[in-house]
N, CA and C atoms as an extended XYZ file, in Angstrom:
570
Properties=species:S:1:pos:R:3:atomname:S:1:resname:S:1:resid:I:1 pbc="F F F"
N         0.845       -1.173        0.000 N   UNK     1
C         0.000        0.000        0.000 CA  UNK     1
C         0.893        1.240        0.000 C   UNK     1
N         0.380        2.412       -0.878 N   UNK     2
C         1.223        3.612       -0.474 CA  UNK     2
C         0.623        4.604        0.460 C   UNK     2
N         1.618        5.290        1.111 N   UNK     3
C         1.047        6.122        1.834 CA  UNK     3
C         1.775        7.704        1.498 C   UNK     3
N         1.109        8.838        2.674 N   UNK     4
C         1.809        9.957        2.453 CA  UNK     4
C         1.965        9.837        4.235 C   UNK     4
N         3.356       10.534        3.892 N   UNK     5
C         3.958       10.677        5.576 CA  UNK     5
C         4.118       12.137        5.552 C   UNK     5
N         3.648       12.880        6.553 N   UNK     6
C         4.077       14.213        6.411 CA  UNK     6
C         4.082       14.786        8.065 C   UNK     6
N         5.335       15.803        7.641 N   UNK     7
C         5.704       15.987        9.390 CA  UNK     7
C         5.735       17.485        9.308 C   UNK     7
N         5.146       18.499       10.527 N   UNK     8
C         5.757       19.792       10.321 CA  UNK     8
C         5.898       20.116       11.696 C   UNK     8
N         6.583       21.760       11.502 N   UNK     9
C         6.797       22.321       12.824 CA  UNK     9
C         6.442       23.545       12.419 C   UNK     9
N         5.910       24.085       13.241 N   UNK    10
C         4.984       25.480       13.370 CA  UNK    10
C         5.918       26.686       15.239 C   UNK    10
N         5.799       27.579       14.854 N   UNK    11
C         6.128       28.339       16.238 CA  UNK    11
C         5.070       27.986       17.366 C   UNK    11
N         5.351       28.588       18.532 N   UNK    12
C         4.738       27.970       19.523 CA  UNK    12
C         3.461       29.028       19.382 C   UNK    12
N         3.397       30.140       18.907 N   UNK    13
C         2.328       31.306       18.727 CA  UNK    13
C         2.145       31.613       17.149 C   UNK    13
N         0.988       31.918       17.125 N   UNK    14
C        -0.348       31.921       18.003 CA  UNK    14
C        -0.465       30.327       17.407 C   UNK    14
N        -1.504       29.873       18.901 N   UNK    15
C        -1.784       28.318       19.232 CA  UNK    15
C        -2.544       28.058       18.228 C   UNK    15
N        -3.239       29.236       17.518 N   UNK    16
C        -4.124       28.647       16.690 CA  UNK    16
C        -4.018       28.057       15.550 C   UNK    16
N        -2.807       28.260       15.061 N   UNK    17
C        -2.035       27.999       13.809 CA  UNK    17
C        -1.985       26.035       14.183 C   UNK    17
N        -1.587       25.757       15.414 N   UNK    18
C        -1.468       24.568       15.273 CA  UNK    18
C        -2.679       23.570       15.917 C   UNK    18
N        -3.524       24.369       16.514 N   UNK    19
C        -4.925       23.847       16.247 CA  UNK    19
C        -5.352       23.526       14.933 C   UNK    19
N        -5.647       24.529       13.848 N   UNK    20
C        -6.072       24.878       12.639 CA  UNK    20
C        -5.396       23.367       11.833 C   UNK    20
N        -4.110       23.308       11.740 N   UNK    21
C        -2.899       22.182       11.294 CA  UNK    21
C        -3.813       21.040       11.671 C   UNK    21
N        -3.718       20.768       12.997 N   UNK    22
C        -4.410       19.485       13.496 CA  UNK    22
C        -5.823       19.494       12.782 C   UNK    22
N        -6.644       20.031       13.029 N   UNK    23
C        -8.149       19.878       12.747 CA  UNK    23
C        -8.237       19.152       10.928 C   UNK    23
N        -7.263       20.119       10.351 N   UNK    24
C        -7.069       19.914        8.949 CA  UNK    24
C        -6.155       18.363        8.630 C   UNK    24
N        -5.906       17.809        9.373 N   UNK    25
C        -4.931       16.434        8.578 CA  UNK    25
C        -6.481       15.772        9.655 C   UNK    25
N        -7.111       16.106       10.669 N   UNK    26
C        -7.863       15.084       11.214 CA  UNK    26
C        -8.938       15.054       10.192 C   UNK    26
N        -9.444       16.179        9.856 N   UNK    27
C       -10.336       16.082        8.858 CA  UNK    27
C        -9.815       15.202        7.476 C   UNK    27
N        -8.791       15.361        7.325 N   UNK    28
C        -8.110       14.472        6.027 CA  UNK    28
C        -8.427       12.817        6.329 C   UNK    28
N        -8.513       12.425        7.828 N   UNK    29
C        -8.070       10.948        8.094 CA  UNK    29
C        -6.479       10.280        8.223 C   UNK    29
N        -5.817       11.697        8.510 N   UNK    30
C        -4.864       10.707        8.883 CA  UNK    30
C        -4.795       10.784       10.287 C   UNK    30
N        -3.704       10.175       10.926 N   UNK    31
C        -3.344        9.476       12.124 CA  UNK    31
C        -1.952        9.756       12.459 C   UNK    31
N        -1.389       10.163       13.455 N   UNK    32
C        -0.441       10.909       13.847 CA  UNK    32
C         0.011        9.247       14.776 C   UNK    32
N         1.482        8.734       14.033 N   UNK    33
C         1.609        7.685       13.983 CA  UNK    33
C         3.208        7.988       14.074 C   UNK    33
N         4.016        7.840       15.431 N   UNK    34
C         5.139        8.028       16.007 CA  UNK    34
C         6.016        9.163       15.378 C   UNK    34
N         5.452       10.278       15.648 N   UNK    35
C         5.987       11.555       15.803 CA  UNK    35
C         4.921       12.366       14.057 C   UNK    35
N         4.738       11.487       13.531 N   UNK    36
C         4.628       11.519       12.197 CA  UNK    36
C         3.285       11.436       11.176 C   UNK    36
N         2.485       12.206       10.897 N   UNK    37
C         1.067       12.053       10.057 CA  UNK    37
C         0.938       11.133        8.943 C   UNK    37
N         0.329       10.445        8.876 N   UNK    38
C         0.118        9.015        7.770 CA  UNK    38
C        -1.346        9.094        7.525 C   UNK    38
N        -1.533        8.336        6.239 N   UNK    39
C        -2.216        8.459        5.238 CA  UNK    39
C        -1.919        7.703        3.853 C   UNK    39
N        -3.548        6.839        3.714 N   UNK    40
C        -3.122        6.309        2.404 CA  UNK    40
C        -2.936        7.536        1.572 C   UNK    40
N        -2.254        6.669        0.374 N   UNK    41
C        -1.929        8.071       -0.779 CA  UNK    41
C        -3.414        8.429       -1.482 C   UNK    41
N        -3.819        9.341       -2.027 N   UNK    42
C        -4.538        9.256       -2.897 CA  UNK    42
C        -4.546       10.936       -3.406 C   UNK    42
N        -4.719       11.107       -4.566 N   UNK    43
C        -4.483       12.096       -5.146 CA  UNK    43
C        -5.123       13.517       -4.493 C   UNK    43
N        -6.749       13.483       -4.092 N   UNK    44
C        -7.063       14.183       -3.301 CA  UNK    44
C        -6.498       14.797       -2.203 C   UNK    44
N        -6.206       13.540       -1.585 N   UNK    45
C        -5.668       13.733       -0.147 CA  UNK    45
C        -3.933       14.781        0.048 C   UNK    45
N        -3.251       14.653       -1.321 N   UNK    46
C        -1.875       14.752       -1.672 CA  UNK    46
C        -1.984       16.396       -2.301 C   UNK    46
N        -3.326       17.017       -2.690 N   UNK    47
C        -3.574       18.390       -3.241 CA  UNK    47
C        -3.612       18.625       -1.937 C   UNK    47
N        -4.758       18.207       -0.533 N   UNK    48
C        -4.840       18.778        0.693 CA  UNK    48
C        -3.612       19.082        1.164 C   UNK    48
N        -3.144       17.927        1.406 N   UNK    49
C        -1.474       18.558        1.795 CA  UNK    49
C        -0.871       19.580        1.521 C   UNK    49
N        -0.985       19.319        0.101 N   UNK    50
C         0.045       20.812       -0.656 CA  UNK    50
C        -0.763       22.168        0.019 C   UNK    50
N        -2.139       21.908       -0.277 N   UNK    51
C        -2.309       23.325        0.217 CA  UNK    51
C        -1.995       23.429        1.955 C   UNK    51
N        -2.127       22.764        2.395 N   UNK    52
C        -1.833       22.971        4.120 CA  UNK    52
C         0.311       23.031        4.195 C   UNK    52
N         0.103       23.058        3.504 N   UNK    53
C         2.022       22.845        3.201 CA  UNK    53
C         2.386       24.731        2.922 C   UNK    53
N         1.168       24.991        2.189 N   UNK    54
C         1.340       26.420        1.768 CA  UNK    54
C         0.499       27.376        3.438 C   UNK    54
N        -0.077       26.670        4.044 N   UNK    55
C        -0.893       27.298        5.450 CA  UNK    55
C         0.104       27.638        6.534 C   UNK    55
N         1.057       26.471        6.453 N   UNK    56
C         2.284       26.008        7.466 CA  UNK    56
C         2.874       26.970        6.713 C   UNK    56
N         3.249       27.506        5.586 N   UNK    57
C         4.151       28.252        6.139 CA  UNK    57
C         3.926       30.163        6.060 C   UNK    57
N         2.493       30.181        5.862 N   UNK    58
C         2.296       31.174        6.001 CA  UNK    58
C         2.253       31.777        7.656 C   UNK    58
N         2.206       30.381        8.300 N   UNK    59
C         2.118       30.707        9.586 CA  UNK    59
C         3.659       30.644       10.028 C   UNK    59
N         4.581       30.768        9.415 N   UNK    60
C         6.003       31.063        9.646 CA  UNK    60
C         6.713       29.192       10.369 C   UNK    60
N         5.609       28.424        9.844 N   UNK    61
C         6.144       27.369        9.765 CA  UNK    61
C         6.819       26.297        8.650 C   UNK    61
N         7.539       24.956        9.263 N   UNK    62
C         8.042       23.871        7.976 CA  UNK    62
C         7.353       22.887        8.193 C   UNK    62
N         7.456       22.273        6.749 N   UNK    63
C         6.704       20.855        6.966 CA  UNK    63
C         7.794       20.097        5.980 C   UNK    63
N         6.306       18.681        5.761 N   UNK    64
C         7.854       17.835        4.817 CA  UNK    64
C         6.802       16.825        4.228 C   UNK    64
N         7.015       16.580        3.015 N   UNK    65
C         5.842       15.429        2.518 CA  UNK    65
C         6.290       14.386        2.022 C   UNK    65
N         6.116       13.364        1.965 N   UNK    66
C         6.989       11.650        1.684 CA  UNK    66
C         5.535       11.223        1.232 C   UNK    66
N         5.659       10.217       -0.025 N   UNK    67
C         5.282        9.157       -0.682 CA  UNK    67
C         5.977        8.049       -0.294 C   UNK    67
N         5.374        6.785        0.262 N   UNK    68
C         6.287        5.487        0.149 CA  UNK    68
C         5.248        4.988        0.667 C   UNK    68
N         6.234        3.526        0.714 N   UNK    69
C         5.530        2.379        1.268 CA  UNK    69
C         6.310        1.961        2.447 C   UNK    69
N         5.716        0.954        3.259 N   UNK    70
C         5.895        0.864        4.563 CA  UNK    70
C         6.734       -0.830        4.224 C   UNK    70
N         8.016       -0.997        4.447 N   UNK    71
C         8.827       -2.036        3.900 CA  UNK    71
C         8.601       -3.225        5.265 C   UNK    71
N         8.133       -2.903        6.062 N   UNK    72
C         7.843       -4.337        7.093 CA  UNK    72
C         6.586       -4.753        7.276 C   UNK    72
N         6.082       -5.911        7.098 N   UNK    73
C         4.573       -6.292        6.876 CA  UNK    73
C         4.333       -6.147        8.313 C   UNK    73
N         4.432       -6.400        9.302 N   UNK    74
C         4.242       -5.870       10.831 CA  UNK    74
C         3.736       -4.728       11.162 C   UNK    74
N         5.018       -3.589       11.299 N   UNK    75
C         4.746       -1.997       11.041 CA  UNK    75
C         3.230       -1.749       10.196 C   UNK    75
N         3.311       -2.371        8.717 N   UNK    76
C         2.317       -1.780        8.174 CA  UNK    76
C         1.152       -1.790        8.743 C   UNK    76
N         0.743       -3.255        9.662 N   UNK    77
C        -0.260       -3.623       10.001 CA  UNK    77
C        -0.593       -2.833       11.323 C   UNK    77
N         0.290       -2.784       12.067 N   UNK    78
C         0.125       -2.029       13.320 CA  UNK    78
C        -0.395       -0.203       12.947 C   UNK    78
N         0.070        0.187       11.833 N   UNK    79
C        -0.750        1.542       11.212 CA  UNK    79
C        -1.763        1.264       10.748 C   UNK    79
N        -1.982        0.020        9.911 N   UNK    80
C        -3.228       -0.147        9.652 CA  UNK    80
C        -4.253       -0.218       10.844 C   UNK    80
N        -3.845       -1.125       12.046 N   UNK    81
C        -5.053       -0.779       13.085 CA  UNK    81
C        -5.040        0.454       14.204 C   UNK    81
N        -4.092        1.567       13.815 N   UNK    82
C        -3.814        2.627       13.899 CA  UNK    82
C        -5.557        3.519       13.613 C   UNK    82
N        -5.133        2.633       11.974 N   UNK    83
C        -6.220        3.730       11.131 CA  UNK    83
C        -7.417        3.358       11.936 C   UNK    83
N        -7.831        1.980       11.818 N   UNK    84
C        -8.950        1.098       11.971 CA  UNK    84
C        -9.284        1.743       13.794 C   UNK    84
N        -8.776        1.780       14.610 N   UNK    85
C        -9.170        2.507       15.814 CA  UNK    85
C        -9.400        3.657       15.740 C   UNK    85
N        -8.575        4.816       14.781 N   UNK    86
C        -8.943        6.280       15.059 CA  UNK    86
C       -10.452        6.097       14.277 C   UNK    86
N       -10.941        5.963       13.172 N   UNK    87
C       -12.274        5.791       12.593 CA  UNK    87
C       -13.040        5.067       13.514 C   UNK    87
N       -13.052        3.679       13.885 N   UNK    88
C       -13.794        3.236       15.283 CA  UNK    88
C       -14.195        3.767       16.217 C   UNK    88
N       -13.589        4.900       16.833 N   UNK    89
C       -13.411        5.994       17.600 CA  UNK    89
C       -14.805        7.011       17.490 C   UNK    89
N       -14.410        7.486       16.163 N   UNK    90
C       -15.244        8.235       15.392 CA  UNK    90
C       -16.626        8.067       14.943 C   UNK    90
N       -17.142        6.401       14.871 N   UNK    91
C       -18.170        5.487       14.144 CA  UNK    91
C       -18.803        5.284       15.835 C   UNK    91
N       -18.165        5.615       16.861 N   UNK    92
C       -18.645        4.897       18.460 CA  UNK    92
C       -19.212        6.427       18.786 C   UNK    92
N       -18.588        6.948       18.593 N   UNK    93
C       -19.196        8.213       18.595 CA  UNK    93
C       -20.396        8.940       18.123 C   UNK    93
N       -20.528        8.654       16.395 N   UNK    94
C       -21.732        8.668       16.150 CA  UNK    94
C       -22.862        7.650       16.111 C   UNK    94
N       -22.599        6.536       16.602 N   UNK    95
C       -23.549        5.770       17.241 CA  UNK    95
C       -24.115        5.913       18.721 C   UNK    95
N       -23.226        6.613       19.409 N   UNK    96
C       -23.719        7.276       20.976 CA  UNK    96
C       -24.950        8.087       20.389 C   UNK    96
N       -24.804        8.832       19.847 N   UNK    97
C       -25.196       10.386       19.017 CA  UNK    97
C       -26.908        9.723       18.768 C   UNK    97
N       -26.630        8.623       17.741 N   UNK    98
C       -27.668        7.814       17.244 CA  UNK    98
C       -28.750        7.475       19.074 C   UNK    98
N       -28.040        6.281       19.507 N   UNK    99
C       -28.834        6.239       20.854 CA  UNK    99
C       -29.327        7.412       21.397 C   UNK    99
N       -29.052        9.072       21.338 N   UNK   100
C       -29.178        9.860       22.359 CA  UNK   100
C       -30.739       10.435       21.573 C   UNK   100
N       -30.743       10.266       20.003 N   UNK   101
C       -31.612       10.943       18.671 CA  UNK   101
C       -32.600        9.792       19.627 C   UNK   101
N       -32.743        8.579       19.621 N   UNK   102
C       -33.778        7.741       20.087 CA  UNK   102
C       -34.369        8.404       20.794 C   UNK   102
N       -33.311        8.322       22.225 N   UNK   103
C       -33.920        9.183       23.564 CA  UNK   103
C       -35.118        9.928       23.547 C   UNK   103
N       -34.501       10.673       22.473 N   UNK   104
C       -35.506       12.195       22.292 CA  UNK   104
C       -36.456       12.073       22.248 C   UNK   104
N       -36.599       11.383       20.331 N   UNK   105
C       -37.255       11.159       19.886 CA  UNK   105
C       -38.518       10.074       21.137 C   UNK   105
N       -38.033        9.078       21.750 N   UNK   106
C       -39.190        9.016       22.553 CA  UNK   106
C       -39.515        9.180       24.104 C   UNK   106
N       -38.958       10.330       23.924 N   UNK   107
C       -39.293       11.390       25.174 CA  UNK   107
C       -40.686       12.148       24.904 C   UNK   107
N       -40.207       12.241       23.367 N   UNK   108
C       -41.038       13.666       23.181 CA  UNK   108
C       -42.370       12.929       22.603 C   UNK   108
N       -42.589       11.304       22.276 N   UNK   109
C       -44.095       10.895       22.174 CA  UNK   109
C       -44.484       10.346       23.095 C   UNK   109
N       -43.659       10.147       24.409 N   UNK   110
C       -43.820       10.075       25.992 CA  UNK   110
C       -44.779       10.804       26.374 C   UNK   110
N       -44.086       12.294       26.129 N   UNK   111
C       -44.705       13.724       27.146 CA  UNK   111
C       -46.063       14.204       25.583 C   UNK   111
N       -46.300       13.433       24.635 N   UNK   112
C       -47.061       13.875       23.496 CA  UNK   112
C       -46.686       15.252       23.324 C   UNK   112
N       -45.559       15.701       22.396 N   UNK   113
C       -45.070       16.734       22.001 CA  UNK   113
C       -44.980       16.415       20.387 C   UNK   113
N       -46.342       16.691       20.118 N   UNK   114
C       -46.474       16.095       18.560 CA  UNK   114
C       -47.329       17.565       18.020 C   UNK   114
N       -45.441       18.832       17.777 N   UNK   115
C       -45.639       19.645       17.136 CA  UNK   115
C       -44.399       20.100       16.344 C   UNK   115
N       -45.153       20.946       15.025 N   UNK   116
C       -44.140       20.884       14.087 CA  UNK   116
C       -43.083       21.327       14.535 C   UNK   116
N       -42.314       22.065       15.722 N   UNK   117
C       -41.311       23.062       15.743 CA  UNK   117
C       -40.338       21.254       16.282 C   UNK   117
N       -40.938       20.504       17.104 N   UNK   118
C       -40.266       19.044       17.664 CA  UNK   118
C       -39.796       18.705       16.369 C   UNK   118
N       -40.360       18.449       15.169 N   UNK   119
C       -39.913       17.979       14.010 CA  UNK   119
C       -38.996       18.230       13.344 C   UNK   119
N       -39.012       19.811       13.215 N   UNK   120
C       -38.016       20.792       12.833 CA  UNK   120
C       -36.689       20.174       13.213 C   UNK   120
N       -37.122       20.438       14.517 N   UNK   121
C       -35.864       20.275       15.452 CA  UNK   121
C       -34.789       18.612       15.439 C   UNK   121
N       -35.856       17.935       14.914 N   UNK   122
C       -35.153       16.894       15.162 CA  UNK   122
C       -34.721       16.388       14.041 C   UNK   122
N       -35.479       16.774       12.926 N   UNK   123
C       -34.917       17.209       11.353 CA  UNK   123
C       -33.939       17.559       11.461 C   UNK   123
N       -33.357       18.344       12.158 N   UNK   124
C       -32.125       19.013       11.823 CA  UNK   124
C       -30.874       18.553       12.646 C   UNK   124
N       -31.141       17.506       13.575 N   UNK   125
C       -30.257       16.701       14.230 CA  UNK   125
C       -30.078       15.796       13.553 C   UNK   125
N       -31.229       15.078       12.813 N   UNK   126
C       -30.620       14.109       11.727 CA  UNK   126
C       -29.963       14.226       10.865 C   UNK   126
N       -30.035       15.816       10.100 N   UNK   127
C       -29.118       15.727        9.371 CA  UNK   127
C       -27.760       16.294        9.811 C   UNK   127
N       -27.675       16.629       10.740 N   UNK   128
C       -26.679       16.563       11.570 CA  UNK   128
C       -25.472       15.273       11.348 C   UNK   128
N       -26.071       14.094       11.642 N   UNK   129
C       -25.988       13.201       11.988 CA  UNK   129
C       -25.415       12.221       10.920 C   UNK   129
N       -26.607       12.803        9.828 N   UNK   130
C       -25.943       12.237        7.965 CA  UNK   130
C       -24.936       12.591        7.790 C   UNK   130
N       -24.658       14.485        7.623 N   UNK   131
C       -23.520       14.826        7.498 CA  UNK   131
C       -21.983       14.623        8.355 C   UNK   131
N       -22.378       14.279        9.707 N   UNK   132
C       -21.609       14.092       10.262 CA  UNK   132
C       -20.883       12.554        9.920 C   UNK   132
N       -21.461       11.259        9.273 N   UNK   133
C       -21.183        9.872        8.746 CA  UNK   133
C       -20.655       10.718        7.698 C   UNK   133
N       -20.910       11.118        7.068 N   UNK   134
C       -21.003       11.593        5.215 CA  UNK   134
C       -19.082       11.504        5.176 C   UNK   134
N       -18.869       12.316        6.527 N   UNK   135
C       -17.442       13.054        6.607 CA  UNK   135
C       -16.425       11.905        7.007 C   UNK   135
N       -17.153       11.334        7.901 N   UNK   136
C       -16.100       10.173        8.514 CA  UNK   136
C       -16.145        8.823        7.740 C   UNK   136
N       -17.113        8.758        7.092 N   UNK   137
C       -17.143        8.081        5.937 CA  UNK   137
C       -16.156        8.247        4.381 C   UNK   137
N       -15.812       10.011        4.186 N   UNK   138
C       -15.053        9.975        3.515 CA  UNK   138
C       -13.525        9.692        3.686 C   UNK   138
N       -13.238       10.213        4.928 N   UNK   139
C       -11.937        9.964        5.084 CA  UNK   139
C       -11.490        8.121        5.991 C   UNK   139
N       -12.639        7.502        6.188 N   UNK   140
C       -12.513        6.509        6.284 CA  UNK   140
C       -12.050        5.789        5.197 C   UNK   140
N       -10.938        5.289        5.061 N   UNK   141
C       -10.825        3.543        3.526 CA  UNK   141
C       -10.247        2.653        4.079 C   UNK   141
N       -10.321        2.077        5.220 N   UNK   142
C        -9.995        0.683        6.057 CA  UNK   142
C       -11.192        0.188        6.166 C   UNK   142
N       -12.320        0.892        6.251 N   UNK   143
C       -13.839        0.324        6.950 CA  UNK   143
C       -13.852       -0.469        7.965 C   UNK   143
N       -13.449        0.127        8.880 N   UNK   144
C       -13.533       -0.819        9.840 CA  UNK   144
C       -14.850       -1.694       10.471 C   UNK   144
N       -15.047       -2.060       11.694 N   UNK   145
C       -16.400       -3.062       12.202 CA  UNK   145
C       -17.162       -2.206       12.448 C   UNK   145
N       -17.194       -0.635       13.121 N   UNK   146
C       -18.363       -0.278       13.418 CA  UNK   146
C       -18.761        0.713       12.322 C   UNK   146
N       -18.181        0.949       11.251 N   UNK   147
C       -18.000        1.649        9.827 CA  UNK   147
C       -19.892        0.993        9.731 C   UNK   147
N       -20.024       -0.198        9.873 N   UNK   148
C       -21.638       -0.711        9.131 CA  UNK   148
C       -22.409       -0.670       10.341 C   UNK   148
N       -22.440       -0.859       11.510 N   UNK   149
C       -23.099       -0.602       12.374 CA  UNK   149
C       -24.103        1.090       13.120 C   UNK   149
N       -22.484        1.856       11.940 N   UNK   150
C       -23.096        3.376       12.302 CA  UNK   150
C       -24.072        3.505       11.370 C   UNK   150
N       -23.158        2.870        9.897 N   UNK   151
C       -24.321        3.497        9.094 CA  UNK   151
C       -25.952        2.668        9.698 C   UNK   151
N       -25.791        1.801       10.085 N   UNK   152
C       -27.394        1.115       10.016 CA  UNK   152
C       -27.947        2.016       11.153 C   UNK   152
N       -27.143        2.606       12.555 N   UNK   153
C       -27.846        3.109       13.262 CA  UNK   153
C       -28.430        4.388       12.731 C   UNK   153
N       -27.597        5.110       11.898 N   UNK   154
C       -28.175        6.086       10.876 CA  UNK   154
C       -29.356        6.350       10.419 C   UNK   154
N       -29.649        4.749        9.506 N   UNK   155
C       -30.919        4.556        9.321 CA  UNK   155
C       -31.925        4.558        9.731 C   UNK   155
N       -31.328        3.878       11.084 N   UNK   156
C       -32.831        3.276       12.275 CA  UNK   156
C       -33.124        4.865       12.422 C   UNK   156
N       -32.145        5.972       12.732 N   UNK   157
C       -32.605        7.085       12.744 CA  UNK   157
C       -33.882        7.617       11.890 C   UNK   157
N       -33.191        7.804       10.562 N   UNK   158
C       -34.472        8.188        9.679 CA  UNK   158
C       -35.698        7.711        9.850 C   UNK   158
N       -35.595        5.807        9.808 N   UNK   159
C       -36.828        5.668       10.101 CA  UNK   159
C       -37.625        5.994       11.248 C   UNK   159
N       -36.902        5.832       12.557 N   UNK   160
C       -37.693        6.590       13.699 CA  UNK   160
C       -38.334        8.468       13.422 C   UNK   160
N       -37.638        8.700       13.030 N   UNK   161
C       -37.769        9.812       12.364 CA  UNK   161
C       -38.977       10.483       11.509 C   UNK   161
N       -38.918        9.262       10.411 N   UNK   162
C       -40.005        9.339        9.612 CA  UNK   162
C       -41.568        8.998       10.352 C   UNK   162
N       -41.293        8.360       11.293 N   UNK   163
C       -42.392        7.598       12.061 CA  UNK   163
C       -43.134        9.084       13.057 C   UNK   163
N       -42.087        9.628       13.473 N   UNK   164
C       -42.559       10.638       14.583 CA  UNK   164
C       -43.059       11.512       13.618 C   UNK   164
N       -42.602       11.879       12.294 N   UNK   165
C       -43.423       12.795       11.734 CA  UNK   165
C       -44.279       12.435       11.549 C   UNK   165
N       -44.542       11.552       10.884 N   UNK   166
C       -46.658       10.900       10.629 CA  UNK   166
C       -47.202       10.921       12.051 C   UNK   166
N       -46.613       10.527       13.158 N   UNK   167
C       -46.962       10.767       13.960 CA  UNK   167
C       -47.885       12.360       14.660 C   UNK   167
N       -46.785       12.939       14.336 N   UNK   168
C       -47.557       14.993       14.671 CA  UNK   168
C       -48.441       15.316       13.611 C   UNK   168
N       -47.893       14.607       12.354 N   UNK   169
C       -48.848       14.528       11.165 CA  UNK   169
C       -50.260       13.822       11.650 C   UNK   169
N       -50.127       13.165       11.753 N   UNK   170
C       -51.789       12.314       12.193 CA  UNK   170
C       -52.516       13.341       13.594 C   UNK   170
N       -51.028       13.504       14.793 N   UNK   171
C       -52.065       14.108       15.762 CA  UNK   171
C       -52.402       15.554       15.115 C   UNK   171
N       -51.893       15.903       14.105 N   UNK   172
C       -52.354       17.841       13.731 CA  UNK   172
C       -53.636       17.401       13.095 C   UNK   172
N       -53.486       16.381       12.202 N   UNK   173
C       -55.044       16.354       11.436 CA  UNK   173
C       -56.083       15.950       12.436 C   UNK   173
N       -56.152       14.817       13.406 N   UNK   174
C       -57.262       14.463       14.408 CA  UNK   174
C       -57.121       15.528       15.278 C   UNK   174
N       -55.994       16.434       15.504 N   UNK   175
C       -56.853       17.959       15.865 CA  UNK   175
C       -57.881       18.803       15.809 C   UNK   175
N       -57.068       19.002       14.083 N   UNK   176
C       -58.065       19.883       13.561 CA  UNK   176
C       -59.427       19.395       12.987 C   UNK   176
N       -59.596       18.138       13.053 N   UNK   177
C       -61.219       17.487       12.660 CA  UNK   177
C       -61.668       17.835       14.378 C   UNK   177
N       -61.161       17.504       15.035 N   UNK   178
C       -61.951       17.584       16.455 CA  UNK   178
C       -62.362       19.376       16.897 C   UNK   178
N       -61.172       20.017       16.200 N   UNK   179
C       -61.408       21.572       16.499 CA  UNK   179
C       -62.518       21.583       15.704 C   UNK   179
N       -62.650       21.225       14.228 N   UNK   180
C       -63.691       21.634       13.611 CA  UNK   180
C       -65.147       21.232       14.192 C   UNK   180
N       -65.188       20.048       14.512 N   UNK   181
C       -66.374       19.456       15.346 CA  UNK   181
C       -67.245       20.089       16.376 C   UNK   181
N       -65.849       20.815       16.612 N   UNK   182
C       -66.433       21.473       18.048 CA  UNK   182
C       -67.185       22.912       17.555 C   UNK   182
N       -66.156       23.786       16.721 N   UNK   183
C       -66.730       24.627       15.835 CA  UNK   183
C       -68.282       24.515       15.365 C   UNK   183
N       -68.285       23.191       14.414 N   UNK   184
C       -69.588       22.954       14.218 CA  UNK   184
C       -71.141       22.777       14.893 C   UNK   184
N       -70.309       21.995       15.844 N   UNK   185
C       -71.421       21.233       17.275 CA  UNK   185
C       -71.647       23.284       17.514 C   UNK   185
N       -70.892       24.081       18.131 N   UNK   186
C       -71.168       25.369       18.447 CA  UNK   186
C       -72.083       26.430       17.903 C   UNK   186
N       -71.463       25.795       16.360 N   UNK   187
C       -72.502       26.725       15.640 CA  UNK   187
C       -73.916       26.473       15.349 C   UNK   187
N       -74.389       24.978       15.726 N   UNK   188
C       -75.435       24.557       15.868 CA  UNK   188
C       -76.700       25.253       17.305 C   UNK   188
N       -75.842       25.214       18.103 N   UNK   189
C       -76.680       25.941       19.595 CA  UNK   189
C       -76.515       27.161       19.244 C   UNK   189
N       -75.681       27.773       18.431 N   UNK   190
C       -77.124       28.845       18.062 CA  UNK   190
C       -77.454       29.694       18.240 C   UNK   190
């Protein structure tokens, strides 16, 4: 397999420069793997660099970028479950996320909170939730074990999801037939 190895050094100020560094190779998927950032190769991933190569040193820092392969079948493997834990990590995480969307979701047909703003709201945690797989999904390519478990909890999302909306959906309409009823029955007395 090839990889990209890339190492830099940044000043100690401002911190944010090497926050910013980090966030950007974590977002890439790599793995900071004995002193050193790793990463399969792939052409995408090798433009990111360059441009964070040009970030480092606007921030009055150096870096260093290597193509190769990893010459001991051991080593390789021990980065490989390098990779396979930092994504695991990441996939346990948004499966917590998933269990907590349940919670809610039946809290809120617990306490009958079957109104549109609940929907909204929880609409927008799901997609939260998509986008948040979408990402760790891209920089995932080991797939590890809970790689299929998130996505399915994903799902179970939507569908719970979809369920609570017909749900406020059904209680808004047997509302408003019962408001009307009453309306009617009223306008009868007269």
């Amino acid at each position: 397999m090839k990889w990209l190895f890339f190492s830099y050094s940044l000043p100690t100020e401002p911190s944010k420069a090497r926050v910013y560094v980090w966030r950007q190779l974590r977002k890439l998927g790599a793995v900071n793997y004995q002193s050193v950032w790793v990463i399969p190769h792939a052409a995408d991933r090798l433009q990111e660099l360059k441009k964070l190569i040009g970030d480092i040193e606007q921030y009055k820092g150096s870096s260093l970028l290597i193509t190769g392969k990893i010459m001991l079948k051991e080593q390789e493997e021990r980065l490989i479950k390098a990779f396979i834990d930092s994504r695991n990590e990441e996939y346990k995480e948004i499966i917590d996320k998933c269990e907590n969307f349940f919670k809610e979701i039946e809290y809120e047909i617990g306490r009958q909170n079957f109104s549109f703003a609940e929907v909204e709201e929880n609409e927008e945690e799901l997609n939260k939730l998509k986008q948040w797989l979408k990402k760790v999904e891209k920089r995932d390519v080991i797939q590890p074990p809970l790689r299929k478990a998130a996505v399915d909890k994903v799902k179970t999302c939507e569908k719970i999801f979809e369920n609570f909306a017909r749900l406020v959906y059904e209680h808004s309409q047997t509302k408003n037939k019962t408001d009307k009823d009453k309306e009617i029955t009223a306008q009868m007395e007269e």
